[in-house]
C-alpha positions as CSV (number, residue, x, y, z in Angstrom):
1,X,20.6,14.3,8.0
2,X,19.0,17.0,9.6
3,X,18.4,19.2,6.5
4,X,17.1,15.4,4.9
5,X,14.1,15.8,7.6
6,X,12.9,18.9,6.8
7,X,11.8,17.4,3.3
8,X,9.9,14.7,4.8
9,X,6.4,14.7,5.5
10,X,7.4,15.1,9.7
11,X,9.1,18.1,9.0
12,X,7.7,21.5,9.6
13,X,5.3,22.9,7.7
14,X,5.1,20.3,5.2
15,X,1.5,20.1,5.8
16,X,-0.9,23.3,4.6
17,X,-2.7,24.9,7.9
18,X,-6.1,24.2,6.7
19,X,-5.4,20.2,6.3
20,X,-3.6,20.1,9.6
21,X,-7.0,18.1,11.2
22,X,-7.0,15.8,8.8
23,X,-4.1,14.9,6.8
24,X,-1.6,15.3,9.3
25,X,-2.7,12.1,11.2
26,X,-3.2,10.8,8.0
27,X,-0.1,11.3,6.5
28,X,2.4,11.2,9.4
29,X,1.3,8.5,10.8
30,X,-2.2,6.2,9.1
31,X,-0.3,5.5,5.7
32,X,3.4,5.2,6.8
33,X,2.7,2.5,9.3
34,X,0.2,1.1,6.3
35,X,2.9,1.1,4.1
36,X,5.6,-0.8,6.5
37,X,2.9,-3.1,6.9
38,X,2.4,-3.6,3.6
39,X,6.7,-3.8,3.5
40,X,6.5,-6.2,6.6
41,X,3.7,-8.5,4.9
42,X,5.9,-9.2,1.2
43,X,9.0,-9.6,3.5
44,X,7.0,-12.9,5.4
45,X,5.7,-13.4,2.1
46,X,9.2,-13.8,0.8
47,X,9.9,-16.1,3.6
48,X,6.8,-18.4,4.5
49,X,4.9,-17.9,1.4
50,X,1.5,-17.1,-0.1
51,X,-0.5,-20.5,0.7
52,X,-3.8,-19.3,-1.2
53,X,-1.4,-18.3,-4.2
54,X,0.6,-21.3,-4.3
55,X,-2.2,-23.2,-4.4
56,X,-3.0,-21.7,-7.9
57,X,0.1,-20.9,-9.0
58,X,3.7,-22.4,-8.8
59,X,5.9,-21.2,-5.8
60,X,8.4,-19.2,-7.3
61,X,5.6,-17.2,-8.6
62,X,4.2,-16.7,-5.1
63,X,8.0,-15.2,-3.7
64,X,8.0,-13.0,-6.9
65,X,4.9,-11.3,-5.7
66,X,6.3,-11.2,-2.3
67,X,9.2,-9.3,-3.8
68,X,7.0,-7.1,-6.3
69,X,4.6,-6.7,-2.9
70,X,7.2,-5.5,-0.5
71,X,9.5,-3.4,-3.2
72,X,6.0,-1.5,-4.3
73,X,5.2,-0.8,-0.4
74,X,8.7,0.4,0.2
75,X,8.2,2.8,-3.2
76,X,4.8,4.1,-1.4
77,X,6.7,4.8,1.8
78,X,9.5,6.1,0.2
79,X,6.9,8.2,-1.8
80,X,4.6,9.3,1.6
81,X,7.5,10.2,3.5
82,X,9.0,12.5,0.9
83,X,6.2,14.6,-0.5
84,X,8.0,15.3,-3.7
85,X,8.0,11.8,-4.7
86,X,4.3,11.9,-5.4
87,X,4.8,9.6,-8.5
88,X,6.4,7.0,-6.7
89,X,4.0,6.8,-3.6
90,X,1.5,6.7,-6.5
91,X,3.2,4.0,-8.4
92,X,3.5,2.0,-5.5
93,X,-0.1,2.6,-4.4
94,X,-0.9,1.6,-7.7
95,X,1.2,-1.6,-7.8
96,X,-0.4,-2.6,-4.1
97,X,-3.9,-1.9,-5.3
98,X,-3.6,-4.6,-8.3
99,X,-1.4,-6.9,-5.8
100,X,-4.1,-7.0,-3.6
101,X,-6.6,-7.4,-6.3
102,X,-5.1,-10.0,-7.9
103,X,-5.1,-12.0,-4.1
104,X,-8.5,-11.1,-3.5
105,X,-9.7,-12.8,-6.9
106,X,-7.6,-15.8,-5.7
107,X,-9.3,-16.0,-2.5
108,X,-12.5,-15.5,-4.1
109,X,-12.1,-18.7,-6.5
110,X,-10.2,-20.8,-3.6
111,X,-13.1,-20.0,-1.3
112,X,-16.1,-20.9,-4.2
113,X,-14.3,-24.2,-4.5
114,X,-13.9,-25.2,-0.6
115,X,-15.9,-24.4,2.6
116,X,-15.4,-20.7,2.4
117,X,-12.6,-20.4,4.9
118,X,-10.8,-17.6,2.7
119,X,-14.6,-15.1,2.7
120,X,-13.2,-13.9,6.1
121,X,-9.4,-12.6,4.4
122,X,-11.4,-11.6,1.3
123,X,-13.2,-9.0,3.5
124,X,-10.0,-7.9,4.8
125,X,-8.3,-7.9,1.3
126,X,-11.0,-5.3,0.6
127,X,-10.7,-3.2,3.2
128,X,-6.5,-2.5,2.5
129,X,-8.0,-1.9,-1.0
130,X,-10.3,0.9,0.2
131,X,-7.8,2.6,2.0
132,X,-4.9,2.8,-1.1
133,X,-8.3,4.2,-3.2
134,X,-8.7,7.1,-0.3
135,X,-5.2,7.6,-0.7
136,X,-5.0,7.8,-4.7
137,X,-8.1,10.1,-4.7
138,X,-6.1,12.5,-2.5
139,X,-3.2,12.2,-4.2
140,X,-5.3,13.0,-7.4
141,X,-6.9,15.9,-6.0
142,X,-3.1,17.3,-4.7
143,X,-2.0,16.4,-8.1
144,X,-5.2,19.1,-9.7
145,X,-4.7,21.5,-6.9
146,X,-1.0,21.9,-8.1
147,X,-1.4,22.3,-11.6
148,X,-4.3,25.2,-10.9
């Protein structure tokens, strides 16, 4: 199990000198707590339901995206915490950025056809959206860097 930890990104080394400032924090701790966020979110999704979603949609489609929600955060985790499993924290990053997308536009047309109770969630839809972009563009720029 020990060996197993040395792989991860909380093992030594894992992270170059010259990134240590930045992407340490980010990568030890920023995105693995966003990701079992993310995991924790589809997992009440799964059990209380999306009520913005099932308002457009029927409610066995709202558990499905809790399941597709909380198994794509678990593959970015999964991905994060073991650095050579780019693709999959990639996948998953890329599977939680159209999730999200997909419940912002929801919450955009609930919220033009009511008082505009869902504009505050929107924004905060948005801002979980900005942070798996960040994260993509790094993992693009890792992904250059390695080929060069």
């Amino acid at each position: 199990m020990s060996r197993l930890w040395l792989w991860t990104i909380w093992g030594r080394n894992i992270i170059p000198p010259d990134e240590r400032k930045y992407a340490a924090p980010l990568k030890k701790v920023i995105l693995p707590l966003f990701s079992l966020t993310l995991v924790w979110s589809g997992l009440l999704a799964i059990r209380y339901g999306i009520p913005s979603l099932e308002t457009l949609l029927p409610e066995d489609a709202s558990d499905a995206i809790g399941w597709a929600f909380a198994a794509v955060a678990f593959l970015a985790f999964a991905g994060g915490a073991l650095p050579r499993l780019w693709l999959a924290e990639m996948t998953g990053y890329i599977g939680l950025g159209a999730l999200l997308f997909v419940y912002f536009l929801a919450l955009r047309h609930l919220g033009a056809h009511d008082d505009g109770a869902r504009a505050f969630i929107s924004g905060i839809v948005l801002s979980a959206l900005a942070l798996l972009l960040y994260r993509l563009w790094i993992l693009g720029i890792e992904i250059r860097d390695r080929k060069d």
